[in-house]
N, C-alpha and C positions, 0 to 999 in steps of 0.2 A: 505418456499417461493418457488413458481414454477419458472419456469427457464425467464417466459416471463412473467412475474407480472411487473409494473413499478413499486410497492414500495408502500408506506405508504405515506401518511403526517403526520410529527411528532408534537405534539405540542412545540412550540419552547419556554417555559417556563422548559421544562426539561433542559437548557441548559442557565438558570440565571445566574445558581453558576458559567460557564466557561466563561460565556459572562462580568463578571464585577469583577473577580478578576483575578491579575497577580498570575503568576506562574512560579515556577522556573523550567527551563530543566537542568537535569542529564546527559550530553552529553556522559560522561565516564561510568557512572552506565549503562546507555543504550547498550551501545556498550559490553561494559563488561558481561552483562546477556545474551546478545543474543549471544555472544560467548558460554558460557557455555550452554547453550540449544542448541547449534548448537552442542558444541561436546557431547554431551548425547543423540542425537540422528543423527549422522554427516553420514551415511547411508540412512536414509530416506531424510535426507536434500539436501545430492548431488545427490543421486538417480534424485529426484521430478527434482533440477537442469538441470541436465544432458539430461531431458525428454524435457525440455524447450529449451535447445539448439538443440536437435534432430527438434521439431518442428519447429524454427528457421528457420535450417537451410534445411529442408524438404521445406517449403512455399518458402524460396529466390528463387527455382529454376522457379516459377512456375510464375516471372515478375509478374506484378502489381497486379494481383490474389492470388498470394504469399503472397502477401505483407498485401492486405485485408482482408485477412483470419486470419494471424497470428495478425494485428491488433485487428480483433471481439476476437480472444482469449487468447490477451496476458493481459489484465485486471483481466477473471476470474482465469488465472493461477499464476498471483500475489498476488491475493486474496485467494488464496489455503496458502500460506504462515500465511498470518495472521488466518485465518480458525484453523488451526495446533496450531499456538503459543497460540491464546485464549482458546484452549481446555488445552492446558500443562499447562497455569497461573492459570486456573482454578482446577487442579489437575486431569485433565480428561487422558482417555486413546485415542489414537489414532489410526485409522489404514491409511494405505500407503494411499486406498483409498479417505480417506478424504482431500488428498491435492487438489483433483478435485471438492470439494464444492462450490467452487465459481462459477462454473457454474451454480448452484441453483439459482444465484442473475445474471444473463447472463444481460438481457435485458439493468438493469441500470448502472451495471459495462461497458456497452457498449458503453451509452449510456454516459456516462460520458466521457470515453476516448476519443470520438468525441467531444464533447462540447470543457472540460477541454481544450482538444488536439489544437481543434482550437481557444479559447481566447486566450490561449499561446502562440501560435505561431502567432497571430496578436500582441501581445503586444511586442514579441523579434522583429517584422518586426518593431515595430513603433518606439518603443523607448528603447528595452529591458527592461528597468527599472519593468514596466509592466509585461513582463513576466515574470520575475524572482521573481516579488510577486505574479502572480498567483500562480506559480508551488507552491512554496512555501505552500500560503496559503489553497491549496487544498491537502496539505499532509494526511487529516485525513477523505476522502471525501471515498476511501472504506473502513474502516473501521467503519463508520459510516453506510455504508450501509449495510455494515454484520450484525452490532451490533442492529440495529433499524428497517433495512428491512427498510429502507429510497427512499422515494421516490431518482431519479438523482439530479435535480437543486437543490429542498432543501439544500440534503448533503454537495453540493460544497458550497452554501453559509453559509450554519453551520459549515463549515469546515474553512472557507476564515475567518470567523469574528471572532472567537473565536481566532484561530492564530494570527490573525491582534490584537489581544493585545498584543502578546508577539510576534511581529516580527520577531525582529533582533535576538532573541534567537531561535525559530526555523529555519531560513536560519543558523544561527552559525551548528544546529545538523544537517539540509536537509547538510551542504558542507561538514559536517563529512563525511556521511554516503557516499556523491559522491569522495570524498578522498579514503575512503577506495576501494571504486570498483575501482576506477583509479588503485589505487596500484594492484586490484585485476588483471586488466587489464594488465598490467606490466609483471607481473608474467607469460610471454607467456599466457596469457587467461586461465591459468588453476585454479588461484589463483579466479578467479569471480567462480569458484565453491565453496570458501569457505564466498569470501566478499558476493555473492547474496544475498547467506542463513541469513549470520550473520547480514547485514542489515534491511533485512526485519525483522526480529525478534527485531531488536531492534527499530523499528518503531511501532511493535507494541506492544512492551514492554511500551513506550513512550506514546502510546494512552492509555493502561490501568491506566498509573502511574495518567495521566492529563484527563481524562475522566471519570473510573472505565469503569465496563461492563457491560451492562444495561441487555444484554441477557444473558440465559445461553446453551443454542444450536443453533448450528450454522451449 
């Protein structure tokens, strides 16, 4: 997928079986695998981290231009994470390189964070209630777009509905996973080097478990 493609339309009959049966989450199993992938490969993981905090903190200087910048590419550098795990789940080999694939999907991954970014933050202005079930509900909205080369709005909405069956069980994993970076946050900030990694891995440990993998390069 080129970097400024908006995406596919998918047929949304691939998505029967998640659309009309419940499902159980592994909140522990989740967490538990993407630790062990994190320490089997905890070099590349803080490394790629480490790169994300340098950009971070490289844009703060640079006032509202900082800011917009590391917005358009903190999406694809998220999506580097899952990029990595779906090739490990799949028994694939990896290189350092490949945690910057997400920029292959740049446009929608972008394009998303805006949208996503702003229903959200209109729903915490109104009532919160609302926003706390978007975020929520849009938990599986890039990896959907990795996995399918998904158009943006689709994604979020395949993402929103399929979750909106098992709500309250994904908010129970979404406040694991912000538990754990809190703690990581704690940790003088050094500890989000380990909670980042491990989170994101078990998010999309999570999406293969209740999704599978539709592609196999990525």
């Amino acid at each position: 997928m080129a970097a400024f493609d908006f995406g596919a339309k998918i047929d949304p009959q691939l998505f029967d079986k998640q659309l009309n049966a419940s499902v159980t989450i592994h909140i522990q199993d989740y967490i538990r695998q993407g630790w062990e992938m994190f320490k089997e490969h905890v070099g590349e993981f803080v490394g790629f981290t480490l790169i994300i905090f340098v950009i971070s903190a490289v844009s703060s200087k640079f006032s509202f231009a900082g800011s917009f910048i590391f917005s358009a590419v903190a999406a694809p550098l998220s999506a580097g994470f899952a990029i990595v795990v779906f090739k490990l789940l799949n028994g694939k080999p990896f290189q350092f390189g490949d945690f910057f694939n997400g920029f292959n999907y740049f446009l929608p991954l972008f394009l998303v964070s805006l949208a996503g970014g702003f229903l959200v933050s209109i729903g915490m202005v109104l009532l919160l209630i609302p926003g706390i079930y978007l975020a929520v509900g849009y938990m599986f909205t890039t990896f959907l777009i990795i996995d399918y080369r998904m158009e943006f709005w689709q994604a979020m909405e395949t993402s929103r509905q399929i979750i909106t069956k098992n709500w309250f069980a994904f908010f129970g994993f979404a406040f694991a996973l912000f538990a754990l970076n809190v703690l990581g946050a704690l940790a003088f900030g050094v500890g989000l080097l380990v909670s980042i990694p491990v989170s994101a891995c078990a998010a999309a440990i999570a999406y293969k478990e209740i999704m599978g993998l539709y592609s196999a390069d990525w």
